[in-house]
C-alpha positions in Angstrom: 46.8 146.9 86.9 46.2 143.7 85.1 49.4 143.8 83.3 50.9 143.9 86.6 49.0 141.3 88.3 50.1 139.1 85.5 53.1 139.4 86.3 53.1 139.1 89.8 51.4 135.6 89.5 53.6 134.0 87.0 56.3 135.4 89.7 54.7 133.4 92.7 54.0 130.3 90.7 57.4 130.1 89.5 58.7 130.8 93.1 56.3 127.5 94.3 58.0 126.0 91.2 61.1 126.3 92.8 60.4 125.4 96.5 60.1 121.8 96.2 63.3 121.7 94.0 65.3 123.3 96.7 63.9 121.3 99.4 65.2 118.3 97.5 68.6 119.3 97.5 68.9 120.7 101.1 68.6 117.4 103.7 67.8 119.8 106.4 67.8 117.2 109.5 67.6 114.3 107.3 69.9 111.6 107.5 71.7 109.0 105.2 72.5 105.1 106.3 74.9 102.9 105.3 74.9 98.5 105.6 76.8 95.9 104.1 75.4 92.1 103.7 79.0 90.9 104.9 81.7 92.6 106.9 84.3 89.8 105.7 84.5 88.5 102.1 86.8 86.3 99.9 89.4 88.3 97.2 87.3 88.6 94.3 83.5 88.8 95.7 81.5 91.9 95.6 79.8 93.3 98.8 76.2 94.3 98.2 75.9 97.5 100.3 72.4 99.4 101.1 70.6 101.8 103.3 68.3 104.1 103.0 67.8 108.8 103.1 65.5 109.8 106.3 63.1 111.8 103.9 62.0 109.4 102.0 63.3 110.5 99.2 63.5 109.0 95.5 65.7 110.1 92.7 68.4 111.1 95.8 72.0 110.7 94.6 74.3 108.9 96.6 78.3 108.3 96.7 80.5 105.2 98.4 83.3 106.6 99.9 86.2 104.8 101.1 88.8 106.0 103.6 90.9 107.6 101.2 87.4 109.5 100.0 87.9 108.0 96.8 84.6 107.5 94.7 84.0 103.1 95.4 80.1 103.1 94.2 77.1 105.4 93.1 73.1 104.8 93.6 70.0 106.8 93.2 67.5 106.4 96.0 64.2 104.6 94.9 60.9 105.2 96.0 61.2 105.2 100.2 64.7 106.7 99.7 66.4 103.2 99.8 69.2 102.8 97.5 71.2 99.4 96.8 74.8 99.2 95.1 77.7 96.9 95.2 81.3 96.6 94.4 84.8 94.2 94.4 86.8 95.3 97.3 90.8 94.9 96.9 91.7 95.9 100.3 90.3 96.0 104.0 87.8 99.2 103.7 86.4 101.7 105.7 83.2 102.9 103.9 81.1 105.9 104.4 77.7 106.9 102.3 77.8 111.2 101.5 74.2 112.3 100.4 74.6 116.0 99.5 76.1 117.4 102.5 75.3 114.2 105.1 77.3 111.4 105.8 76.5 107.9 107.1 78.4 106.1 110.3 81.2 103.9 108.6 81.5 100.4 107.6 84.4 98.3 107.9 84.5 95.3 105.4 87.3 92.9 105.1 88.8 91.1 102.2 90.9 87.8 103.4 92.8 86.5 100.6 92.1 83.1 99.0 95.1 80.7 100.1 94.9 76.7 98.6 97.3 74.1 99.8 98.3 70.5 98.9 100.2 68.0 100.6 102.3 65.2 99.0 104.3 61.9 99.2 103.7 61.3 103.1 105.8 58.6 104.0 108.3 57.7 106.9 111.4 59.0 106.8 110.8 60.8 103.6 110.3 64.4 103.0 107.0 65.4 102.1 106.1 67.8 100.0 103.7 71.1 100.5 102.4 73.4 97.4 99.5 76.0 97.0 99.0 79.4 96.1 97.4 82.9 97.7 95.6 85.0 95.6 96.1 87.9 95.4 100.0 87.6 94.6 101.3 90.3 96.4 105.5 91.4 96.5 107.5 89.9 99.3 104.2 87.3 100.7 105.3 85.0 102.9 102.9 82.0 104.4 103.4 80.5 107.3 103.4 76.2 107.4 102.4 74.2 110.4 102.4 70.2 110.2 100.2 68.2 112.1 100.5 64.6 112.8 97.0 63.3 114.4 96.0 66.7 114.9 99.1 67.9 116.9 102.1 70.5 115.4 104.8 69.1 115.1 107.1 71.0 112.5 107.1 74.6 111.5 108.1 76.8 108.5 107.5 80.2 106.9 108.3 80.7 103.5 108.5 82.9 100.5 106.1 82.8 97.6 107.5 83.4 94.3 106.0 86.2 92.6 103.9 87.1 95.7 101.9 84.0 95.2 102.8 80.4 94.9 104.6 78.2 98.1 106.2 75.1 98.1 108.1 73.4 101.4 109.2 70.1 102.3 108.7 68.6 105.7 110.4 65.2 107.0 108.2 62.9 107.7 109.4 61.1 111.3 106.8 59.1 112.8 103.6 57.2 111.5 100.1 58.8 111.2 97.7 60.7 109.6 99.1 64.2 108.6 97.9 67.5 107.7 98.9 71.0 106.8 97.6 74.4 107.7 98.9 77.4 105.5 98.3 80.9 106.4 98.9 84.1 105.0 98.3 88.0 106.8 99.0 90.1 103.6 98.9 93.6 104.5 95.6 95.7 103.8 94.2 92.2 103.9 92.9 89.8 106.9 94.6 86.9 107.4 93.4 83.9 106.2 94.2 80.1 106.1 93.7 76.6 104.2 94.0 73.3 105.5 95.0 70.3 103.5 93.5 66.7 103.2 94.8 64.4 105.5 97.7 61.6 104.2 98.3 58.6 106.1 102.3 57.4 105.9 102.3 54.2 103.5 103.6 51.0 104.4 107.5 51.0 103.8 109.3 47.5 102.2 110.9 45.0 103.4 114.8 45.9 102.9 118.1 43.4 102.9 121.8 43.7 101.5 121.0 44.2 98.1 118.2 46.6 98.3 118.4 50.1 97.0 116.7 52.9 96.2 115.1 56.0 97.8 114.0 53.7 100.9 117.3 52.6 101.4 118.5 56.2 102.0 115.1 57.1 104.5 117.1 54.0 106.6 120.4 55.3 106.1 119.2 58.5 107.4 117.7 57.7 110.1 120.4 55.9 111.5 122.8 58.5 110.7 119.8 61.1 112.2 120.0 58.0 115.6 124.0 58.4 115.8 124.3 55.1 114.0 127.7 55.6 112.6 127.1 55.5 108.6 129.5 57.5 106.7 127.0 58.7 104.6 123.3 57.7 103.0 124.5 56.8 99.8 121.1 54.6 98.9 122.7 51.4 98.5 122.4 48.4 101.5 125.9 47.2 101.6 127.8 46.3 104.5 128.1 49.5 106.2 123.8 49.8 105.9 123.7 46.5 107.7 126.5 47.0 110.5 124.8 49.9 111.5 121.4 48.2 111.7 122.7 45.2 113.8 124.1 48.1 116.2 120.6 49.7 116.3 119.0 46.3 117.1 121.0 45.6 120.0 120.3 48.7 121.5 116.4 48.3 121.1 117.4 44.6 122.4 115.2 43.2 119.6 116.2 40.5 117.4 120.2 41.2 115.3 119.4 40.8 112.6 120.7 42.9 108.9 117.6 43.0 107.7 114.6 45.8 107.7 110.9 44.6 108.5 107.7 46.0 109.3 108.5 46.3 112.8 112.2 47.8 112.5 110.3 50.6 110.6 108.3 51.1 113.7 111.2 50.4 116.1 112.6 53.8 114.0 110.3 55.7 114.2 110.2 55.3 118.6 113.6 54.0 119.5 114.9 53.5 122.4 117.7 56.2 122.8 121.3 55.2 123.8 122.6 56.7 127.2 126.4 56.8 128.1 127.2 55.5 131.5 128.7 58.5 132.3 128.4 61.9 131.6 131.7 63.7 130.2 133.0 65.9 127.9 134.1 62.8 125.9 135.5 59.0 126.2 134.6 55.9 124.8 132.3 53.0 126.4 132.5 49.6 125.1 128.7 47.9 126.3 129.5 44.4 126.8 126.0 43.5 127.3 124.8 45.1 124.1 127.8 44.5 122.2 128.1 48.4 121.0 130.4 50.8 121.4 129.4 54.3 122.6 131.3 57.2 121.5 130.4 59.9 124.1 131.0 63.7 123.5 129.4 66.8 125.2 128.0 63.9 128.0 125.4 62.4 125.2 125.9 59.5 123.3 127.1 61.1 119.4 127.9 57.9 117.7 126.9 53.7 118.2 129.1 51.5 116.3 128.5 47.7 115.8 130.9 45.6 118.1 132.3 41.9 119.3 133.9 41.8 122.2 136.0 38.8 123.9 134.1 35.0 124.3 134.2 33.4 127.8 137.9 31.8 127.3 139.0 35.3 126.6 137.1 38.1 127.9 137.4 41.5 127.6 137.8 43.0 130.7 135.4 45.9 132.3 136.6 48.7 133.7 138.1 52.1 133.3 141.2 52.4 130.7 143.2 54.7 128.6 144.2 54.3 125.0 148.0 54.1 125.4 149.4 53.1 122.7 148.2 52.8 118.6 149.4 51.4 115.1 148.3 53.2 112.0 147.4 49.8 109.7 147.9 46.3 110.6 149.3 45.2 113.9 151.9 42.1 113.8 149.0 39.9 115.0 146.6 41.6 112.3 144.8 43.9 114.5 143.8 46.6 111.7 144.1 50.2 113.0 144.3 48.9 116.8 144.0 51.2 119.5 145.2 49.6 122.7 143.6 50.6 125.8 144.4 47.0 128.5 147.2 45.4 127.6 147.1 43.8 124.6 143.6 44.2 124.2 142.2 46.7 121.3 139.7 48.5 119.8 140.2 47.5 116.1 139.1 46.6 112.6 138.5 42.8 112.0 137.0 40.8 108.9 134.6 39.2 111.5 132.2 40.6 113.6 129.7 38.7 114.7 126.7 39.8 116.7 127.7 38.0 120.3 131.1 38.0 122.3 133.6 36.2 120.0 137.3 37.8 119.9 140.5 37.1 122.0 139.8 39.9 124.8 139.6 43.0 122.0 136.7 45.0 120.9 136.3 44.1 117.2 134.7 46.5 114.5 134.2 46.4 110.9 137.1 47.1 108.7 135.2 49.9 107.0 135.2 51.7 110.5 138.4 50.7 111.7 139.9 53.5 110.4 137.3 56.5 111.8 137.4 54.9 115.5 140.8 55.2 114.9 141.2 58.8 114.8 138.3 59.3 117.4 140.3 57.2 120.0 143.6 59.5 120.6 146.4 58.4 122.9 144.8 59.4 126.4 141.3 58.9 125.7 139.6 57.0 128.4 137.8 53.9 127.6 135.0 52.4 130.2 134.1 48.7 129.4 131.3 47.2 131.4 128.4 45.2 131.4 
């Protein structure tokens, strides 16, 4: 009997032995919660994630799940049953804590990706330039550009970053201010995320005569040619060509003409007037007495302006509406170069003078380098409309 009663007791105590143990590793209606300190972080921080088992318990083992139920961090409860753990995220996440068989409610964190951008060489009529990078580099990233000038859009581009990561765009600069540039990226897995850059002011441009060149030369030339300033090409160099079609632009803004480029022709560029046609037509030529330009008109907009001296008082060009009727490919027996007649013997043609007022014998002069182009714009037929 005491043998047996022996063994009966070390049976019950080793049954109590074993109570608590199971206990432990059955939740019954307990309950496991999950929190993270920030439910957006940069690429490359750790999230510090916490929460805490119902019981109480200490010594509880607890797994980070992600949406894919892949393993992201371990704890061990201490003593209230809280737990603490962290970890890197490389994508957006949906996290869930498992104690034994119970689960938490999820958690959503998102990573937004680290994007830096620079903007250089603002100045007027230039093309400035835009770098920066997005980490992480990811295959095929593109980021989208938006300029601002005094805080309002005013140019647009999205472009490829080579290998996933680094950007670089020009934008042309077309008006004075103080500029900025937003770039933003929306990797997928990833939020989106953006970076502005410092602000630039444009920088005073030169003074500019025949003579000058240089990359300043060439923002004039362009702008012109960009105007309809006919300019065979921005070549860089202010010869004769730069300075007819400046003269051209001053009359039209009816400012001083005058060849050479100032402070205030820079601004005059930057908000010109724009040239109008007198009429609206699929195409002709207009000869502006007042202004002393010639208008070439196609599609019922003005496409090209073109530096002109009509007749003086003694012999006037007359206004009205004519037709090119007749045309000599060189020099005329009067030495008219590449005249197109359009009123009698009055022409449109090249001439080694062209002054900025009213000073021919009745014919619309233009300079010999252009003789030749308005040439072969003014076919036999075309209509020509002189007025004042």
């Amino acid at each position: 009997m005491v043998r047996r009663f022996v063994v009966i007791a070390v049976a019950l105590a080793l049954f109590a032995a074993l109570v608590p143990s199971a206990r432990a590793q059955d939740p019954g209606t307990g309950t496991v919660s999950l929190e993270s300190d920030a439910d957006l972080v940069r690429w490359g921080d750790a999230v510090r994630l916490s929460g805490e088992v119902s019981t109480g318990e200490e010594g509880a083992e607890i797994r980070i799940l992600d949406q894919d139920d892949a393993v992201v961090a371990e704890a061990v409860t201490a003593a209230g049953g809280v737990y603490e753990a962290s970890f890197v995220p490389r994508r957006n996440v949906i996290l869930r804590a498992e104690w034994l068989t119970v689960q938490s409610p999820t958690v959503q964190v998102r990573v937004k990706p680290i994007v830096k951008v620079n903007l250089y060489h603002v100045e007027l009529f230039g093309r400035a330039l835009v770098t920066g990078n997005v980490q992480p580099g990811l295959p095929g990233q593109r980021v989208a550009l938006k300029l601002r000038r005094n805080g309002r859009v005013v140019a647009k581009k999205t472009v490829a970053a080579d290998d996933g990561r680094y950007f670089k765009a020009r934008f042309r600069i077309r008006k004075p201010g103080s500029y900025t540039v937003r770039a933003s990226a929306d990797p997928t897995g990833l939020a989106s995320a953006g970076k502005t850059s410092r602000k630039r002011r444009t920088s005073s441009l030169p003074s500019l005569g025949i003579g000058s060149s240089g990359a300043y030369v060439k923002r004039l030339e362009w702008r012109l040619r960009d105007l309809g300033y006919y300019l065979p090409r921005a070549d860089s160099s202010f010869d004769e060509k730069t300075r007819d079609a400046l003269l051209a632009f001053t009359k039209v803004q009816r400012s001083s003409r005058v060849g050479n480029v100032t402070a205030a022709t820079w601004r005059r560029l930057a908000s010109p007037v724009k040239a109008k046609p007198r009429v609206k037509s699929k195409f002709h030529i207009e000869i502006d007495q007042s202004r002393q330009v010639i208008f070439v008109v196609k599609n019922r907009k003005v496409k090209w302006i073109l530096h002109t001296s009509t007749g003086k008082a003694s012999t006037p060009t007359r206004d009205g509406v004519w037709k090119v009727y007749a045309k000599i490919a060189g020099y005329s027996p009067k030495r008219l170069y590449y005249p197109s007649f359009f009123d009698g013997g009055r022409a449109i043609h090249g001439w080694p003078d062209v002054p900025t007022y009213p000073a021919s014998h009745g014919c619309s002069r233009v300079p010999m380098w252009a003789a030749q182009w308005i040439y072969g714009i003014a076919e036999t037929g075309t209509t020509v409309r002189v007025y004042h």
